[in-house]
C-alpha positions, 0 to 999 in steps of 0.5 A: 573637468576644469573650472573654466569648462563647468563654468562655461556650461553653467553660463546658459543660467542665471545663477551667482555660483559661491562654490561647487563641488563633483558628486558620485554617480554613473552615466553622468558627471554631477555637479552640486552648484551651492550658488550666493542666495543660498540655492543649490542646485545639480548639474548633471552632464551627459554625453551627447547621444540622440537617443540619450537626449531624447530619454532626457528629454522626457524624464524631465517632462515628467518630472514636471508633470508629477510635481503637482501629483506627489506629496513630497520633493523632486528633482525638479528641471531649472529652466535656464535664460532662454526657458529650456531645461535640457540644453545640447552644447558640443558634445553633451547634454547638460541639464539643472536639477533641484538639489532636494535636502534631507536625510537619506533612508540609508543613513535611517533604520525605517521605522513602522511609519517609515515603511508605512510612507515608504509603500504610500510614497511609490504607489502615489507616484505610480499612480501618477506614472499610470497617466503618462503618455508614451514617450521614449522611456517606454522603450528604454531597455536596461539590465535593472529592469526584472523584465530582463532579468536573465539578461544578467545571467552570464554575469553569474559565472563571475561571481567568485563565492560558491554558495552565493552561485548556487543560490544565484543560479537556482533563482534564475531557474526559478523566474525562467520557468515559472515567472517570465511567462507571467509578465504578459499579464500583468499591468504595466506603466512607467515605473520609477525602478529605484526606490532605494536608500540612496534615493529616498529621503527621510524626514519625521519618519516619512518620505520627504523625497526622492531623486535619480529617475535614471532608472525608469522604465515601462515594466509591470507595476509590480515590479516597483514594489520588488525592487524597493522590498529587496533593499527594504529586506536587506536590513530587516529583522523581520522580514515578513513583518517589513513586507507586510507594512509596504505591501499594505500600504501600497495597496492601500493607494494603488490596488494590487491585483492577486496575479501580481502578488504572487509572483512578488516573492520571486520579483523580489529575488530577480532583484536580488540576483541583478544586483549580485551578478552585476557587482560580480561583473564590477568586481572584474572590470573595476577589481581595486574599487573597494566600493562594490565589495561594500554594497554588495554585503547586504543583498549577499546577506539577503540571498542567503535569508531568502531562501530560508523564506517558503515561498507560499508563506511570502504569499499568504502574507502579501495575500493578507496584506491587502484583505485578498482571499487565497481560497481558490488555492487554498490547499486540500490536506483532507483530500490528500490524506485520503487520496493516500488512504484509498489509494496505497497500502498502508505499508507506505509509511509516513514520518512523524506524528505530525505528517508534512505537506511538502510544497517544494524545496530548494538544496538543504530546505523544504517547504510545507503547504502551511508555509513553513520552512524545513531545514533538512537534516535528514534526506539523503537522496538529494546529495547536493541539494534539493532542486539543484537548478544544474541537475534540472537543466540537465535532466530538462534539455536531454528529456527535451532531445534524446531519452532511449534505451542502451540498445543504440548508440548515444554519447551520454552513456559512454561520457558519464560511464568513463567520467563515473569509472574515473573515481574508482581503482583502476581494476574496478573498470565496468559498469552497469546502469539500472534505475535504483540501488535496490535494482543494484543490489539486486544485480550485484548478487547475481553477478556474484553467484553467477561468477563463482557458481555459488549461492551463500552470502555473507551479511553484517548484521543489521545490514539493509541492501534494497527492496527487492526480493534478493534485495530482502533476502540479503538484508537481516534489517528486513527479515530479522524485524517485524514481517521478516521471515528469518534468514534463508539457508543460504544466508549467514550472519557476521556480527557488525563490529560496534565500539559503543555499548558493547563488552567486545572488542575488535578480537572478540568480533574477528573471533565470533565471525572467524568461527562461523566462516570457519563452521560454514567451511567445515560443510564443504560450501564455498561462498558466493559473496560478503556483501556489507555497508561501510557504514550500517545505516540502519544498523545505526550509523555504526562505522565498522571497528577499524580492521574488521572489514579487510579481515572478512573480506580477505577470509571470504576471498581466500574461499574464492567468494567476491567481496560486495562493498555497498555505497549507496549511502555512503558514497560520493564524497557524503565521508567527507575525507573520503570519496568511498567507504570502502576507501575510508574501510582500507578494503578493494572490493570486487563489486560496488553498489551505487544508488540514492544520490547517484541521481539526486533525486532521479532514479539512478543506480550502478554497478561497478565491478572487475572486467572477469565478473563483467566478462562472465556475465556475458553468458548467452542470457542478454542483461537489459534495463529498460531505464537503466542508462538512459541518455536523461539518467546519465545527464543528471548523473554526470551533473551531479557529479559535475557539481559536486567537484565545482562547488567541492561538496566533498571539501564541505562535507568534511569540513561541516562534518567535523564542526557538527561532529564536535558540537553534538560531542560537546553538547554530549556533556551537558545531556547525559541521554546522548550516549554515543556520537558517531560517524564520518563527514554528513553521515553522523549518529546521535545515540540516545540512551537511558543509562546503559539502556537503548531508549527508543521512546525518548529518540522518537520524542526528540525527532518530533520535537525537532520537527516541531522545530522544523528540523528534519530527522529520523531514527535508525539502529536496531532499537530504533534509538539512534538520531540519524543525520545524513543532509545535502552536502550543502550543509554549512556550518551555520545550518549546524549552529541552528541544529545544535541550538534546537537539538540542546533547547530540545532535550532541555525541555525534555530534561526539566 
C-alpha cells in the first residue's frame, strides 16, 4: 500500500502521524501508526464484506464492553472525528485499535505465577464473554474453532511425515467417536479461541494483555482452556504439572464442570492436529514460506509427547485440580480380579507380579487404570500398532455394511486374497482364511497328510504351532514342558540348530537330524510333513544356523513330505530385510502359515499353499469356516496390509531393528549377565545368563523390573531365561533409547 493511500485512510482520525510501519498478520493488512505525542496505534484494513463488517462491527463492541471486566489491556477501538470506530471507505473496512505495550509470552518462559495469571486471565475474561448478547460472531464458522475439528481432516493427506499422520489421523479417530457427540452438553459462550504467545503479553509474571479477537467464536468454554494449554504444552517439561496450575486457577474463577474436564485431553489434542493439518495445507499453497515449517516445530514436538500421556491420568489430574471427585468412575480392580477368578480357569495366565489393568492403547503404548503409560516392547499382535485408527475404520464401516460367511459372493475376499498372494512366490498361489494361526496351523497339517496320504511330522525342538489339539501335538514346547504328555508316535524331533551356548556347530546339528530321518527311513515310513518356525519364538528368538533348514527341508522332500514354514511370528515385514522368514532361511515351502498380526489384532489366520495340495483337498468332504474369510476379517486384513506399505514398516523394522540390536550388543559389554543378543529387525532376544548357566531367576527379575519401568517384556526359551522383544513395527529409534537406558539402570541396580 502507498503512503498516499494509508494516509487517505488515516485522514478520518485526529492523529499527527511521525511515522508507520506494516506489521505481519492474516486476513487483514495492519498497520503500526507511531503518531508525535508519542501515541501508537494499529490500523487494520479489511476488505469490504457485509458479512465481515458485521463480524467487525461486534467484536468492537465487545471489545468496549469487556474494558471494565478485565483486569489487564485491550485493543480497545479509537473513535475517529465523527465517533465511529468502524468505518466502510471504497472497498475496505478500516478500524483503529490500541497498540498495547509489553513483552509477548513467546518471548517468555511462563513461569508458575505466569501460568497461575494465564488461567485467572481466560476465565475472567470468559466470565465476562458469558453476558454477551447474541451478535454475529455467534455465527462465525472458522476451521480454529474444535467444534470443527474434522473439517480439517482432509488436510491430513498433505502432511508429508509419517509418524506425524499416523498420530494425526488416530486423534481424528478418536474425537469423531468419542468427543463430537459430547459437545451438545456442554456450556457455551463466546470465547476468545486464541490465547496464544503471540497474543498474550507478560509483565512481572503476569498477563498484562491480550490482543487479536480474530479468532472468537461461540463454542464450549471448554475449549478456551484447550487451545491455550496446547501452546501452554508445547514447551512445558512437566506437562501434567503446567496443566495443573492453568486448569486450577481457572477453575478458581470460572467453575469447571466434570463433563468438560474430561474431555480437555482430547480438546487439547483437536488442537494439536488443526494446527499441524493447516500447516500442512500452507505448506503446499505457500511451499518457499520458511515460516510455517518453524512454527509448526513445537505442536510436532507436542503430538509425539502427547501420546505418551494416559488419557485417564490427564483426567485424574484436571479432576484434582479443581477438588472434584471421580469416584462415580472410579475403577474396581478387586472386582475385576475376582470376576476373573469366578469365571476362568486358572490356567488363563497373567504376566508379571504385578498384573496390569489395561484401559486403552494407542500404536506402541498402553495404558493402565492407574493412569500409567505402557511403552510396549513386547505385543506382537498388533503389528502396526495398538488401535490403528486405519484398521478401525476399516473393521467399522464393513461391519457396519456386509459381515457374512465365503458361501456368497463378496468383492472383499477375492480383493484381499490376490493383494495377500501377491507377496508370496508365485507357486504358492491358493489361499485359505480361518480365524486364528492355531486354526491355521491346525488345517495346514491336514492338508499335508491328506496330500501325502501320511501321518509322521517332523518338528524342531522347542518348536510352538497353536493351541489346538493338532496344534499341540506338533508342538514339543507344549508336550515337552510341564502338562505335556510327550510326543506321539507320529511325531519326531530335529534339533533347533542354535550358535549360542552350544558345543555343536552347523555339522554337528545336520548329522544328529540326518540320523533320525535316516532312522525313521529305515522303518519303511514315509513323512507327511516338516513343520518349523523361522525363527523359534518359544525356543528363544533362536534364528536357525544358516543352512540347517534347506538342508531338512529338501531331506524331507526327497521323501515325498511337504515342507510347512510357520510365519505367524515372524511374517509380515516383522525381519525387517525380510518380508518372510523363510525368505530370510533361503527355503521354498510348500505350505505357509499366517496368524497373529495378519489382523492386527482382529481374529485372523492363512494358509498359503501350492495350487496340487489345494486341489487334492477338494476331496468330496467341504472345507468351511464359519469366520474365516469374512468381508470384516478381510477388510482389516487388507488395511493392515494397506499400511504396513504406506507408512513402510517394513523399511523401520530393519532400521529400528538394526539400532536396537546394536545397542543391547553394546550394552552386552558393560553386563556380563547378557549372554547372547539375537535375531532379526523387531524380533530380538536378550539371553540372560549366569556364567555359563541359563538363569531364569534373574530374567524373570529383570522383566518385572522393567515393568516397573513401564516397560512391557516377557521371557521365553526353554530356560525361560531369554528376554523377548518383538514390538509394533512403529518402534522408533527413541523408544529404543528409552528401552536401553531403562534396560542398563536395570541391571545396574541389579548389579550393585
Amino acid at each position: 500500500m502507498t503512503e498516499e493511500a494509508l494516509n487517505s485512510f488515516l485522514s478520518s482520525y485526529d492523529f499527527q502521524i511521525s511515522s508507520f510501519k506494516k506489521l505481519e498478520g492474516y486476513g487483514s493488512q495492519n498497520f503500526l501508526i507511531n503518531c508525535e505525542n508519542g501515541e501508537r496505534y494499529v490500523l487494520k484494513i479489511n476488505d469490504y464484506d457485509s458479512n465481515q463488517y458485521q463480524d467487525l462491527l461486534a467484536e468492537n463492541n465487545i471489545l468496549f464492553s469487556l474494558k471494565a471486566n478485565v483486569d489487564y489491556q485491550l485493543p480497545i477501538p479509537i473513535l475517529n472525528k465523527e465517533g465511529h470506530h468502524l468505518i466502510k471507505k471504497e472497498d475496505s473496512i478500516i478500524r483503529c485499535l490500541k497498540y498495547l505495550d509489553g513483552e509477548f509470552w513467546g518471548d517468555n518462559h511462563l513461569s508458575q505465577s505466569s501460568l497461575t495469571s494465564l488461567g485467572i486471565s481466560m476465565a475472567s475474561l470468559d466470565l465476562a464473554l458469558i453476558k454477551t448478547a447474541p451478535n454475529a460472531i455467534h455465527h462465525r464458522n472458522i476451521v480454529w474453532d474444535l467444534q470443527n475439528v474434522m473439517a480439517n481432516k482432509p488436510y491430513l493427506s498433505m502432511v508429508e511425515n509419517v509418524e506425524d499422520a499416523r498420530l494425526i489421523q488416530y486423534y481424528f479417530d478418536q474425537i469423531n467417536e468419542f468427543i463430537l457427540t459430547q459437545f451438545s452438553n456442554l456450556r457455551k459462550s463466546l470465547i476468545h479461541n486464541d490465547f496464544n504467545p503471540w497474543n498474550v503479553l507478560i509483565g512481572d509474571e503476569k498477563v498484562s494483555g491480550l490482543i487479536d479477537f480474530g479468532d472468537m467464536v461461540y463454542g464450549p468454554i471448554i475449549c478456551e482452556l484447550a487451545v491455550s494449554l496446547s501452546y501452554v504444552l508445547t514447551t512445558s517439561k512437566n506437562i501434567l504439572e503446567d496443566a495443573r496450575l492453568v486448569i486450577s486457577s481457572y477453575h478458581q474463577v470460572l467453575p469447571l464442570e466434570k463433563k468438560e474436564i474430561k474431555l480437555l485431553y482430547h480438546l487439547i489434542a483437536g488442537r494439536i492436529i488443526t494446527s499441524l493439518c493447516n500447516s500442512a495445507k500452507s505448506k503446499k499453497d505457500y511451499p518457499d514460506n520458511p515460516y510455517i515449517g518453524i512454527s509448526e516445530k513445537p505442536y510436532r514436538h507436542l503430538l509425539h509427547q502427547w501420546i505418551k500421556i494416559n488419557p485417564l491420568a490427564f483426567k485424574k489430574m484436571a479432576l484434582d485440580a479443581c477438588g472434584l471427585s471421580a469416584e462415580e468412575e472410579k475403577y474396581s480392580a478387586d472386582k475385576v480380579e475376582q470376576h476373573r477368578v469366578n469365571n476362568f480357569s486358572s490356567a488363563l495366565s497373567l504376566s508379571y507380579a504385578e498384573p496390569i489393568h489395561m484401559a486403552s492403547a494407542a500404536f506402541q503404548y498402553m495404558y493402565d487404570y492407574s493412569g500409567n503409560s505402557f511403552l510396549d516392547a513386547y505385543n506382537n499382535i498388533p503389528l502396526v500398532g495398538h488401535t490403528h485408527p486405519a484398521i478401525s475404520e476399516a473393521i467399522s464401516k464393513q461391519a457396519k455394511k456386509l459381515n457374512t460367511n465365503t458361501r456368497y459372493h463378496y468383492p472383499l475376499l477375492g480383493e484381499y486374497a490376490e493383494k495377500l498372494l501377491s507377496y508370496f512366490p508365485k507357486h504358492l498361489n491358493k489361499i485359505f482364511l480361518v480365524n486364528s494361526g492355531s486354526a491355521a496351523s491346525d488345517l495346514a497339517i491336514r492338508l499335508a497328510t491328506n496330500f501325502t496320504g501320511q501321518k509322521d511330522i517332523f518338528v524342531i525342538e522347542e518348536g510352538y504351532h497353536g493351541n489346538t489339539q493338532i496344534g499341540i501335538d506338533v508342538s514339543p514346547y507344549k508336550f515337552g514342558n510341564k502338562g505335556g504328555k510327550g510326543a506321539h508316535s507320529f511325531i519326531h524331533q530335529l534339533p533347533l540348530a542354535k550358535e549360542y551356548n552350544t558345543n555343536k556347530d552347523l555339522a554337528s546339528f545336520l548329522l544328529e537330524a540326518e540320523n533320525k530321518i535316516n532312522n525313521f527311513k529305515e522303518q519303511h515310513l514315509k513323512p507327511a510333513a516338516i513343520i518349523a518356525e523361522m525363527i523359534s519364538g518359544c525356543g528363544g528368538q533362536v534364528p536357525h544356523l544358516k543352512g540347517y533348514l534347506p538342508k531338512l527341508f529338501n531331506l524331507i522332500k526327497a521323501e515325498g513330505g511337504l515342507c510347512i514354514a510357520d510365519e505367524v511370528q515372524t511374517g509380515f515385514g516383522r525381519l525387517g530385510h525380510w518380508f518372510w522368514g523363510f525368505e530370510m532361511q533361503e527355503v521354498t515351502p510348500d505350505i505357509v502359515i499366517l496368524g497373529k498380526p495378519i489382523g492386527n489384532g482382529h481374529p485372523l489366520g492363512a494358509v498359503v499353499c501350492t495350487s496340487e495340495v489345494a486341489e487334492a483337498f477338494d476331496n468330496g468332504m467341504e472345507f468351511f469356516s464359519s469366520f474365516g474369510g469374512n468381508p470384516v476379517s478381510c477388510a482389516a486384513g487388507l488395511a493392515v496390509l494397506n499400511v504396513l506399505e504406506k507408512e513402510e514398516l517394513q523399511v523401520n523394522a530393519e532400521s529400528v531393528g538394526a539400532y536396537w540390536k546394536n545397542k543391547l550388543i553394546e550394552l552386552q559389554k558393560d553386563h556380563h549377565c547378557i549372554g547372547d543378543v539375537r535375531g532379526e529387525g523387531l524380533f530380538l532376544g536378550i539371553e540372560i545368563m549366569d556364567g555359563l548357566k541359563e538363569d531364569k531367576l534373574l530374567a524373570k527379575t529383570i522383566k518385572n523390573e522393567m515393568r516397573r519401568k513401564f516397560i512391557l517384556t516377557s521371557t521365553d526359551g526353554k530356560y525361560d531365561n531369554v528376554i523377548k522383544v518383538k514390538p509394533p513395527l512403529c518402534f522408533s529409534k527413541e523408544n529404543v533409547d528409552h528401552f536401553i537406558q531403562s534396560f542398563h539402570e536395570v541391571l545396574e541396580d541389579l548389579d550393585s
